[in-house]
C-alpha positions, 0 to 999 in steps of 0.5 A: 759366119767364118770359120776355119776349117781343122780338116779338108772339105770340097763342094761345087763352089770351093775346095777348103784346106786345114786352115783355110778361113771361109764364109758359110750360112750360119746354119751350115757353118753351125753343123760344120762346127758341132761335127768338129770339122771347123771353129768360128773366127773372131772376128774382133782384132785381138789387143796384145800386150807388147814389150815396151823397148829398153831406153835408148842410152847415149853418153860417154862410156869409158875414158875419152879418146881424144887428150884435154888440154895439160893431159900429156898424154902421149907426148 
């Protein structure tokens, strides 16, 4: 079973930090979990909602820069 250790442990084969994620019998990982050493990993990918982006706008905005014909403007 994986888990993931809240405190540090270390034995012939691995030395685990807080944090670290590590592959146990699930009869050790079991006794790990219940004395409140570790907490299991899902293992299944978490779908998260995610914030659909604002539409992208184009188009004129504003007056134009260049004059049209029969402005004047600027002569």
């Amino acid at each position: 079973m994986l888990i993931k250790m809240l405190v540090g442990i270390s034995g012939p084969f691995y030395t685990l930090d807080p944090g670290d994620e590590f592959h146990f019998p699930d009869d050790e990982a079991g006794r790990l979990i219940d004395a409140g050493f570790a907490i299991p990993v899902v293992e299944q990918p978490i779908e998260r909602a995610v914030k659909a982006s604002a539409p992208e706008r184009r188009g004129k905005r504003g007056r134009d820069v260049v004059p049209t014909e029969g402005d004047n403007a600027g002569e």
